[in-house]
C-alpha positions in Angstrom: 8.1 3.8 0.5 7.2 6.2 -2.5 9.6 7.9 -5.1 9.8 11.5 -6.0 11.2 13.3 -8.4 11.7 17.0 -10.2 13.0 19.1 -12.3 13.7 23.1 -12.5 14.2 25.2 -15.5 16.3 28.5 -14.7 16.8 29.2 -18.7 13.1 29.6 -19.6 13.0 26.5 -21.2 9.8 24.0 -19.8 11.0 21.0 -17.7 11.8 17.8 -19.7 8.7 15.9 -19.9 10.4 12.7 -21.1 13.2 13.0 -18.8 10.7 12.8 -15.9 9.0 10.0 -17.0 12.4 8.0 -17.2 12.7 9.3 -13.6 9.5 7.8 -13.1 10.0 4.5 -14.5 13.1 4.1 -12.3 11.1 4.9 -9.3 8.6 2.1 -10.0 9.3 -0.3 -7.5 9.3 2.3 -4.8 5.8 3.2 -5.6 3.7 0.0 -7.3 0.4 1.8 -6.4 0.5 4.8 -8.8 1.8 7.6 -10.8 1.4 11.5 -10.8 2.8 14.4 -12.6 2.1 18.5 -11.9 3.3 20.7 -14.4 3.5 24.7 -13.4 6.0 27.2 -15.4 9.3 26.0 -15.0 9.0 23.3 -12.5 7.9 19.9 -13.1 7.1 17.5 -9.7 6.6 13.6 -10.1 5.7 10.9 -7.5 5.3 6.9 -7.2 3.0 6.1 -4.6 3.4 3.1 -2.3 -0.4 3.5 -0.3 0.3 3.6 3.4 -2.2 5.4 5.1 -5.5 7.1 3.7 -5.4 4.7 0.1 -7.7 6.7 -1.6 -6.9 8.6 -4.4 -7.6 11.9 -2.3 -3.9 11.5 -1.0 -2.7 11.0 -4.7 0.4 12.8 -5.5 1.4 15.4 -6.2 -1.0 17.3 -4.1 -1.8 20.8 -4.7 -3.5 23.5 -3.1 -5.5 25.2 -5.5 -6.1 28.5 -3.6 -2.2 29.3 -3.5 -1.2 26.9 -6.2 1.6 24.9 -4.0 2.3 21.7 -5.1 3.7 18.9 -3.0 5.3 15.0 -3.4 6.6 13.6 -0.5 8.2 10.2 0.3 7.5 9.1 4.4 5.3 8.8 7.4 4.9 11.8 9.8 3.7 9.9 12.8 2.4 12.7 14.7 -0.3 13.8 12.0 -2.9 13.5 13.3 -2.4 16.1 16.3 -0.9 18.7 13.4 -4.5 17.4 11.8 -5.9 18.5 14.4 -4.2 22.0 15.4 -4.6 23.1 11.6 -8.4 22.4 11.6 -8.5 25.2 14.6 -6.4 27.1 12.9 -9.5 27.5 10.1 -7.6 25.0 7.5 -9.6 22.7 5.9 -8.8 18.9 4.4 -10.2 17.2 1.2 -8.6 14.0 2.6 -7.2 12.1 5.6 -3.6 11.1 5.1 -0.5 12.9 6.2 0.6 14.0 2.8 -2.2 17.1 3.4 -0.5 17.5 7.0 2.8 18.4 5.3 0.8 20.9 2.7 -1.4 22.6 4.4 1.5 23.2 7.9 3.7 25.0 5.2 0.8 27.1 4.4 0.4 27.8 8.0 4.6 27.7 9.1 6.2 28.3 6.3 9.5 26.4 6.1 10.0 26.2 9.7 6.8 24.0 9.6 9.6 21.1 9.5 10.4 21.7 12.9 7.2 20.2 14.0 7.7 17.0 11.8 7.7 13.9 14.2 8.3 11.2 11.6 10.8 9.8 8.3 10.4 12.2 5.4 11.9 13.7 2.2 9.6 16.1 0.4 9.4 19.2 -2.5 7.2 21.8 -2.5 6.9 24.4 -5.1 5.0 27.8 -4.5 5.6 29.2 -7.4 8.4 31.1 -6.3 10.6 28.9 -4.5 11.2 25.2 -4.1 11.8 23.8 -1.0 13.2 20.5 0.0 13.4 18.8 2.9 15.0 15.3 4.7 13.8 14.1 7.9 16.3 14.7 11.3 18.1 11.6 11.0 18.3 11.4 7.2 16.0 7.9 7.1 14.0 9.0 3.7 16.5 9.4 0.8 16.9 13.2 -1.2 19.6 13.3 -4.1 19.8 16.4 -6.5 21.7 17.1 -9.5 23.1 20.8 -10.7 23.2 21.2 -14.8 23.3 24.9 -16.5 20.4 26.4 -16.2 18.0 23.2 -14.9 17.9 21.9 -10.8 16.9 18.0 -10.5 15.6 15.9 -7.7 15.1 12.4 -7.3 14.7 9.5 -4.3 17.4 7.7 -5.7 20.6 8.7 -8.0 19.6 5.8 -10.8 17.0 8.1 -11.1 18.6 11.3 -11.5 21.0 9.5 -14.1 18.4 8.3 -16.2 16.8 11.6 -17.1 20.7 12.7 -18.5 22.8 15.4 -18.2 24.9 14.1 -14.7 28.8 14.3 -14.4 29.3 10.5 -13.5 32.8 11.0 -13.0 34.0 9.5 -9.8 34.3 12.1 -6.4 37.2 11.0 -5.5 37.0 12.4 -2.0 33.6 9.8 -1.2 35.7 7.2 -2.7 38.2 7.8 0.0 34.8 7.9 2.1 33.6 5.1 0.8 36.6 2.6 1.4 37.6 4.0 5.3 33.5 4.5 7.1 31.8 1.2 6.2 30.7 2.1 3.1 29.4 5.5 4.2 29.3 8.6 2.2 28.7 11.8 4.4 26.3 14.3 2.8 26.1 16.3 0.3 28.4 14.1 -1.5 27.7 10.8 -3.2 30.2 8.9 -5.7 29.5 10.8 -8.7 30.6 14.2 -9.2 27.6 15.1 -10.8 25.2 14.3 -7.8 24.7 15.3 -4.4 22.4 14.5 -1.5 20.2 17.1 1.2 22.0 15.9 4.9 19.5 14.8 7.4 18.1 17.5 9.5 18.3 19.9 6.4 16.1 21.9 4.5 17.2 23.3 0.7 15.2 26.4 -1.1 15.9 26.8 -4.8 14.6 30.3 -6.4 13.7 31.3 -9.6 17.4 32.6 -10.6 19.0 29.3 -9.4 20.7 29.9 -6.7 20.3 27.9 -3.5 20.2 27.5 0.3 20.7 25.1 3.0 19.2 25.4 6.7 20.1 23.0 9.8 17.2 22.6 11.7 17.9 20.4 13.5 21.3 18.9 15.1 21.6 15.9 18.4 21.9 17.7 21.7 22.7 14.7 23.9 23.6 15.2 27.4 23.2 13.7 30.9 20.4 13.8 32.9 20.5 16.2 35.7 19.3 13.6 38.3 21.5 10.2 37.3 19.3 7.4 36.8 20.0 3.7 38.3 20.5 1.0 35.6 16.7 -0.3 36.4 15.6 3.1 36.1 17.4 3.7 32.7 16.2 -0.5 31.5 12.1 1.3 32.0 13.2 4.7 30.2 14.5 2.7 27.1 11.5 0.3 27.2 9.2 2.9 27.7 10.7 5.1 25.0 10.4 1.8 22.8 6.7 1.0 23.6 6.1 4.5 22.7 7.9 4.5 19.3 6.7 1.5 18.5 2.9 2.3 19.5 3.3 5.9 17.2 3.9 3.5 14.3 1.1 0.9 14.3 -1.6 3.8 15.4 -1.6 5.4 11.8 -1.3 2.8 9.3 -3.9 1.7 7.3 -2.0 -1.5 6.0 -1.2 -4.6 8.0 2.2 -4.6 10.0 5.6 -7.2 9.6 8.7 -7.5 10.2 11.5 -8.9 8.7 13.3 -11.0 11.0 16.6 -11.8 11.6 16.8 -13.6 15.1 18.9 -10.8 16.0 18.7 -8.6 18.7 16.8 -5.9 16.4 14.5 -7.6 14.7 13.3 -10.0 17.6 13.1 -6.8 19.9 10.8 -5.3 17.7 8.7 -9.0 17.3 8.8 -8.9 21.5 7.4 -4.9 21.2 4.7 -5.6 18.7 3.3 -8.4 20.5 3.5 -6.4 23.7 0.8 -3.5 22.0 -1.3 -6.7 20.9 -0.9 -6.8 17.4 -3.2 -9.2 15.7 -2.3 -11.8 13.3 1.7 -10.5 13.3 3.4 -11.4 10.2 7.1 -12.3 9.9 9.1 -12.5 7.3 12.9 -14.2 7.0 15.0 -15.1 3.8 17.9 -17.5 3.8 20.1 -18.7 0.9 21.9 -21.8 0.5 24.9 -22.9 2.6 28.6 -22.8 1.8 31.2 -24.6 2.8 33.1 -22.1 4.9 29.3 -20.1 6.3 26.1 -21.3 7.0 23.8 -19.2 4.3 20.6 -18.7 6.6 19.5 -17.7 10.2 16.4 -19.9 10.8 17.7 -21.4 13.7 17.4 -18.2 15.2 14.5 -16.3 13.7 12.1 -19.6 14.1 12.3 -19.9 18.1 11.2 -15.9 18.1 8.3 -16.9 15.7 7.2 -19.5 17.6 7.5 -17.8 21.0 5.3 -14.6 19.6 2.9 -17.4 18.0 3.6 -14.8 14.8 2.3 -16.0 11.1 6.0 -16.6 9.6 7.1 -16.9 6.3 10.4 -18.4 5.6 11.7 -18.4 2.1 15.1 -20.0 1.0 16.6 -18.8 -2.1 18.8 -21.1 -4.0 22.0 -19.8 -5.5 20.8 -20.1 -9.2 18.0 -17.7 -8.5 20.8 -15.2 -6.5 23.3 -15.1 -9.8 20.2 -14.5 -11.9 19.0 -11.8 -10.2 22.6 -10.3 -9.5 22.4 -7.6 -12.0 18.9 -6.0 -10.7 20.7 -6.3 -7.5 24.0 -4.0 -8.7 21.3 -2.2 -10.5 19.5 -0.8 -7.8 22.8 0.0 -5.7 
C-alpha cells in the first residue's frame, strides 16, 4: 500500500508546507520506499510509495504531465493496466514509464472523470488540473480516502491520523457513527467517521473540489445483483465461482513485480487463496502466520490449522509467536494506528 495526502487553499494563502510533511511522516509505514511532494498555486499533493509494480523511480509520485500540468498520487493496483496501456498507446498517448500510476494519468487525459468507470482494480487517488481536484475510491471502497473541511483550506489524507496531524480538525465526537459504531460491528458508513471534523469519499464515488470550494460527489458505480436468466445447477454454480476465483486470482499475480504471500489463517479464506495460488503454479509461495501466547480460557494461535495447509501446498512458511510482553509493549503503536 502507499499513502497520500493534500491540501487546498481557497483563501489565496499557499498550502501548508509543514503541515504536509507531518501528513507525510504519518504516512510512513504505508510507503517505506519513498517520498514526493508537487507544489502548484493553491494545491499541494504528497505520496509515500510502497513499490509494487514498475520500481523505478519513473512511477515516482506524484506524477505529472507536463504538457497539461495535471498532477497525480494514487494509492492501489488497477489490475487491468495493461489493456488501458494498451488502448491509450492507439489512442496516440505516449508513456515515460511502465507502471499503472501513468494508466490512471494519462486515461483522465483521455476520459476525463468518467475514466474511473473503466478502472478494474483497488484504488484511491487525487488529481489536480489546475482547475479542479478530483478524487476518487475504488467500487467497493478497498483503498482508504478521508478529507477534512476548514475555512478556506480542503485536506486529504489515506488515513485520519494523518489528516489530524497537519491541525485544524474538529475532533469532537459524531455522535451519530458512535451510534454506528457500537450497533454494525464496528462499522462507520461513509461519509462519516468518529470525528466531526472528518469525513471519508464512499466506495464507488468520485469527489471534484473547484477553485471557490465548493464540492461534488458522483456514484459511479452501485451492485446490480440479480438472477441469472437460465438457473444454474449447484455443480454448474461450484465451476462459476471457481472459475471467477482462478480468474481473480490470476489478474493479481500477472502484474506484480514483487514476490507473492499470504497471510494464513487456516481458515477457509486464507487456505482458499493458498489452494488458488498453487493451482496458477506459483513458485516458491510464501506464507505467513502469527500466533500469541495462550490463555487460560483461549488458545492464542491457529497453527494447528494454518501448518497442515502449508505443508499440503509444500509453501515456504513462516510462523512467528509473539509473547505477551512484546504485545503490551507495542499496544500503544497499536491504538495509534487505529
Amino acid at each position: 500500500m502507499c499513502g497520500i495526502a493534500g491540501e487546498f487553499r481557497f483563501d489565496n494563502a499557499a498550502p501548508d508546507a509543514e503541515a504536509m510533511a507531518r501528513m507525510l511522516a504519518k504516512l510512513a509505514r504505508r510507503g517505506p520506499d519513498a517520498e514526493g511532494q508537487h507544489a502548484d498555486g493553491p494545491v499541494r499533493l504528497g505520496h509515500r510509495r510502497l513499490a509494487i509494480i514498475d520500481l523505478s523511480p519513473r512511477s515516482a509520485q506524484p506524477m505529472l504531465d507536463a504538457a497539461s500540468g495535471t498532477a497525480l498520487v494514487f494509492n492501489g493496483t488497477i489490475y487491468n493496466y495493461p489493456e488501458l496501456r494498451a488502448e491509450l498507446i492507439a489512442r496516440g498517448h505516449a508513456f515515460h514509464s511502465d507502471g499503472d500510476t501513468e494508466v490512471i494519468l494519462r486515461a483522465y487525459l483521455e476520459w476525463g472523470e468518467a475514466c474511473v468507470e473503466r478502472l478494474h482494480g483497488m484504488f484511491a487517488f487525487a488529481l489536480w488540473n489546475r482547475e479542479t481536484l478530483f478524487l476518487a475510491r475504488d467500487r467497493l471502497g478497498i483503498k482508504p480516502l478521508y478529507y477534512s473541511e476548514n475555512l478556506g483550506c480542503f485536506r486529504f489524507a489515506s488515513t485520519p491520523q494523518a489528516l489530524l496531524a497537519a491541525g485544524g480538525v474538529d475532533t469532537g465526537i459524531d455522535a451519530v457513527a458512535l451510534h454506528h459504531l457500537f450497533t454494525l460491528h464496528a462499522v462507520v458508513p461513509a461519509p462519516r467517521t468518529i470525528f466531526n471534523g472528518v469525513r471519508k469519499l464512499a466506495p464507488g464515488t468520485t469527489m471534484s473540489v473547484n477553485v471557490r470550494g465548493e464540492i461534488s460527489h458522483r456514484k459511479y458505480w452501485s451492485l446490480q445483483a440479480q438472477r441469472p436468466v437460465v438457473p444454474k445447477s449447484e455443480a454448474e454454480w461450484t465451476e462459476a465461482i471457481h472459475e471467477s476465483l482462478r480468474q481473480a486470482v490470476k489478474k493479481r499475480i500477472e502484474i506484480a513485480d514483487v514476490k507473492v504471500g499470504v497471510l494464513l489463517s487456516g481458515g477457509l479464506d486464507s487456505s482458499l487463496l493458498v489452494a488458488l495460488l498453487a493451482e496458477q503454479g506459483v513458485p516458491d509461495l510464501m506464507t505467513f502466520s502469527v500466533g500469541f501466547e495462550d490463555q487460560p480460557e483461549e488458545r492464542g494461535n491457529e497453527f494447528e490449522y494454518s501448518d497442515p495447509v502449508a505443508e499440503m501446498y509444500g509453501t515456504r512458511h513462516h510462523k512467528y509467536l509473539i509473547p505477551n510482553s512484546e504485545v503490551l509493549r507495542r499496544l500503544p503503536e497499536a491504538v495509534d494506528a487505529m
